[in-house]
N, C-alpha and C positions, 0 to 999 in steps of 0.2 A: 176874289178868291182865285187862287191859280188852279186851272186842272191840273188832270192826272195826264194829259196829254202834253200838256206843257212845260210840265218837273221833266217827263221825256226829252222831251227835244232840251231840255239844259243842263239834264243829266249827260246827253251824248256831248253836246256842245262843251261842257268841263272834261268828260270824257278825250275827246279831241285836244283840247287844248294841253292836259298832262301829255299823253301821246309825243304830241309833237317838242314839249317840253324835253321828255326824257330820248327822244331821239337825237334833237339838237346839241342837249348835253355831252351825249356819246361822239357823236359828232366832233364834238370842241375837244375830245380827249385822245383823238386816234394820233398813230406817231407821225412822226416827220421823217423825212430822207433830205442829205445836203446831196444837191444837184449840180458836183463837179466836171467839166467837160474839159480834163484835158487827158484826151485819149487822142491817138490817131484815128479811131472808125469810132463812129455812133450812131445810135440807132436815130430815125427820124423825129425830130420832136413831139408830133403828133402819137409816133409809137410812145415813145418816154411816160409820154399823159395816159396812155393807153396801161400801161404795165401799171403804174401807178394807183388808178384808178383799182382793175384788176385784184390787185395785192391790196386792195383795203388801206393806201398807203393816204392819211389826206391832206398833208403838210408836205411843201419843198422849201430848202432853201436853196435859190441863186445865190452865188456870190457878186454877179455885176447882173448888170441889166442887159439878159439875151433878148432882145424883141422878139424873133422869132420863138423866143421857148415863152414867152410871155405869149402871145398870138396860139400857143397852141394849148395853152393851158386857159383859155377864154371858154363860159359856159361850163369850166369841170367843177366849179366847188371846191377844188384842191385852194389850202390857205397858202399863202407865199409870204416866204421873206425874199425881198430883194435889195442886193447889197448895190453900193457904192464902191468901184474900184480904190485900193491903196491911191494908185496911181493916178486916180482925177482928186484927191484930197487937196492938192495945195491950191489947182485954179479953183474948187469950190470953194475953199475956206477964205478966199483973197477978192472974192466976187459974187456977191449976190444976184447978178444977175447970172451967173454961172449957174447957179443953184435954183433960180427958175428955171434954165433952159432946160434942166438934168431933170426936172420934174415934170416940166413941161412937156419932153421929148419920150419920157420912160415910166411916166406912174399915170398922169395925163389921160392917156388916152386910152389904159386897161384898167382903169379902178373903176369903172360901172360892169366889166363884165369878168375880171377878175379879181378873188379875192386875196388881195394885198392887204397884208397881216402889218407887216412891218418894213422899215425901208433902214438897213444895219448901214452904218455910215465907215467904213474900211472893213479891216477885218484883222483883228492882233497886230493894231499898229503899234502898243507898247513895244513888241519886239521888233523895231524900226525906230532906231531914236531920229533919224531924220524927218519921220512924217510925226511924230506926236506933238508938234506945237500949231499943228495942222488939224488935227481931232476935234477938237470943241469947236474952233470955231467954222468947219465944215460943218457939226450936226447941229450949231446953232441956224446958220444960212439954208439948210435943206428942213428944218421945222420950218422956218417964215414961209420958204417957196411952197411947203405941205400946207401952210395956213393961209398965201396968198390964191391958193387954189382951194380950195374949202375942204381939204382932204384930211385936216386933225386928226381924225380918226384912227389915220393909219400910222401906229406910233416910232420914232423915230429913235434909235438907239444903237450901241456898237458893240459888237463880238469881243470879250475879252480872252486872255491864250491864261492859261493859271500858274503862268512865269512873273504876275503881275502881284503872285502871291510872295510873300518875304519869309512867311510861315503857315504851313498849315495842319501842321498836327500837334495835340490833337487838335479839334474842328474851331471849338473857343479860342486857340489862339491864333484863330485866323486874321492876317494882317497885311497890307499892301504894301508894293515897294512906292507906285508912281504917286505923287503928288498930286497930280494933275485928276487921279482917282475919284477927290471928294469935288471937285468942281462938275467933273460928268454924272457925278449922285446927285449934286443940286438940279443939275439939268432933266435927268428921268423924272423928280420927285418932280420939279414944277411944270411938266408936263404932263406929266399921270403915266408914264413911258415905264418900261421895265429894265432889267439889267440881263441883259445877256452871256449866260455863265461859260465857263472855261473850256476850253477841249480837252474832256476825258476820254482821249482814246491811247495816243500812243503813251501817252505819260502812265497810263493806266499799267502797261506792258513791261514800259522801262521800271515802275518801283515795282514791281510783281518778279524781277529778274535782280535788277542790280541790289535793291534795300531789301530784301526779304520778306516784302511782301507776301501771304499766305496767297495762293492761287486761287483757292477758294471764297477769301475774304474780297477782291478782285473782279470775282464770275459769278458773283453771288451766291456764291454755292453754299455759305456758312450759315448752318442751321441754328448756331449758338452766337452771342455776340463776342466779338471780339476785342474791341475797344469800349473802354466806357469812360466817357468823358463828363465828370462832374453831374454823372446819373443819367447823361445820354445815352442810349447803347447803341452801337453801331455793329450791325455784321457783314455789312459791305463798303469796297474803299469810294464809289459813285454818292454812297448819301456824308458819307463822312467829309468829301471832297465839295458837294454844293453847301452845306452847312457852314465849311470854312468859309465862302463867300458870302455869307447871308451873315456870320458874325463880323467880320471884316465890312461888311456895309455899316452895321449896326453898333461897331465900334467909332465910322466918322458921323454916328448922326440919324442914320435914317437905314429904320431896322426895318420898315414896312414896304421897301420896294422889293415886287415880284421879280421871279427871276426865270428865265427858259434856259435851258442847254442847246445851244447851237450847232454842238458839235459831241459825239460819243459813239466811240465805237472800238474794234477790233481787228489787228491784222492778222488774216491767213497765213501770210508768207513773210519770212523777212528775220524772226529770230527764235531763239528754241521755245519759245512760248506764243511764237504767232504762227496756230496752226490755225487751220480749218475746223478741227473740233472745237477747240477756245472760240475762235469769233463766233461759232452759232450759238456757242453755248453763253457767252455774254451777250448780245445782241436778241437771242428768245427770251433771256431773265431781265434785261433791261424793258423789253416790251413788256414782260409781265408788272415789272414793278410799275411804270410807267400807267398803265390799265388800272391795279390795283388800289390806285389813289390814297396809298398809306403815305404818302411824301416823306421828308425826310423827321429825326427825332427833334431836330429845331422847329421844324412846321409839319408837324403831322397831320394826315387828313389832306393836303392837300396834293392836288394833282401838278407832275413836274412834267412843263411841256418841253420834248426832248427830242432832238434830229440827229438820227443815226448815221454818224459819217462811215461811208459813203455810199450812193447809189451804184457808183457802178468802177471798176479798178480802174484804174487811171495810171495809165504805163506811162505818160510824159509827164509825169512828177518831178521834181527834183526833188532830193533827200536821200535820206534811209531807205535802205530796199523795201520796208516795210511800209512806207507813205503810198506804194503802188498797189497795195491789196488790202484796203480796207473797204472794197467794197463788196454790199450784197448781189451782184448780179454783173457777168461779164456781159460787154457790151453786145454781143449775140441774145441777152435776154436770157438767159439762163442764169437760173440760182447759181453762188458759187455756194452754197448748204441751204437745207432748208431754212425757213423763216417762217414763221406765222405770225401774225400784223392782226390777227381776230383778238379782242379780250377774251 
């Protein structure tokens, strides 16, 4: 018969164990920041990790593999994506032993002390038609080198730009243009890998200007639904936009691959609707929804893990004046508006 001493101690022990359950939970849900460096000045990477840290932020993504920003993000718990330059896509994809060394040289020797989430293989190489017969068989060569290294875990996948859509309103008739689309869905599926959804930021801007998009419908700000799609309702154009992609998968095949947003955000400066009030105010409401784990009307309930492009404004952009100020905090470390990163 068990004591009353011993229900004790297994009462604390289950005690402990939910505890630690629902902290890691929370944990697994905080947002992400994309971790751009092309500025002329930045702070030290160790600061980076610091502010980060700080701000409750626990997800970055790199676009290539900074050693050094990797070296400084060691011991912080912050999850990482790290990309695969456009630019090394074709000796990866033509060299397997290429695709060891890149592993070998850049996941290697931080995946015991940091946590590397995922390793994105380019970044919106559809809108590149010279590198996309370079795509597949680059993130086939970097899974083998992630599995000749016993690192599966850390799942292997590529950023898509939502130029790759043919159609997306409403959400159901969402559709691809590229071909090559359903061969990298077989690839995630027989890996257990996810899909990496579109960048909702500037696009978000330009239909909120040019096509009459409600501003509010945009900023989340629509109290009421505004589209209803075959008894979906939608009051924001972010859930209505990842839903186009989740039918768009689930129209070649394979409706049960997850999906993260890699990129979402807001620009302050650059056109009559990228102000400073707008990017807090979409960047605070995307945090909330993000927290809120009501996911989209295609997958409700579920949490959409999402990285707010950018950490920090990036003056040597090329583009639209707008591609230089999407981020939360100039590189002095100062908010450019407030943020809150707390559920």
């Amino acid at each position: 018969m068990v004591s009353q001493k011993e229900n004790k101690k297994r009462y604390a022990l289950a005690l402990l164990i939910v505890v630690s359950i629902l902290i890691n939970h929370a944990d697994g849900e905080t947002i992400g920041v994309c971790y751009g460096m092309l500025v002329d000045s930045m702070p030290s990477k160790s600061d980076v990790v610091n502010l980060l840290k700080s701000r409750n932020i626990g997800k970055a993504r790199l676009y290539e593999a900074n050693r050094d920003a990797l070296e400084a993000l060691k011991g912080s718990g912050i999850e990482v994506i790290v990309g695969v330059g456009n630019t090394e896509l074709q000796k990866i994809a033509g060299d397997q032993a290429a695709a060891n060394g890149w592993v070998n040289d850049n996941i290697v020797p931080f995946a015991s002390s940091v946590t590397i989430k995922y390793i994105a293989v380019g970044n919106e190489v559809y809108a590149n038609k010279e590198l996309i017969n370079y795509l597949l068989p680059a993130m086939n060569n970097i899974q083998t080198a992630m599995r000749n290294a016993n690192l599966q875990n850390i799942k292997v996948s590529t950023p898509h730009a939502a130029s790759v859509l043919s159609n997306s309103f409403p959400p159901f008739s969402g559709k691809v243009l590229a071909l090559i689309w359903a061969a990298i869905l077989k690839f995630l599926s027989d890996n257990g890998s996810l899909f990496m959804g579109p960048s909702l930021s500037i696009l978000q801007a330009t239909l909120a200007t040019r096509n009459s998009i409600s501003l509010d419908y945009a900023l989340f700000r629509s109290t009421n639904p505004i589209v209803n799609d075959g008894g979906r309702m939608y009051n924001n154009l972010f859930d209505a936009m990842v839903d186009s992609f989740i039918f768009a998968m689930e129209k070649l095949g394979y409706p049960k691959i997850p999906i993260v947003i890699t990129e979402s955000g807001w620009p302050s400066a650059g056109t009559d609707v990228a102000t400073v009030d707008n990017a807090g105010t979409y960047n605070n409401n995307l945090i909330k929804h993000v927290f809120s784990s009501d996911g989209t009307p295609k997958r409700p309930g579920n949490t959409i893990e999402t990285y707010i492009f950018a950490l920090f404004n990036e003056n040597m952009k090329s583009g639209s004046e707008e591609e230089r100020h999407f981020g939360l905090f100039e590189t002095n470390k100062n908010p450019v508006y407030p943020v809150n990163f707390s559920p």
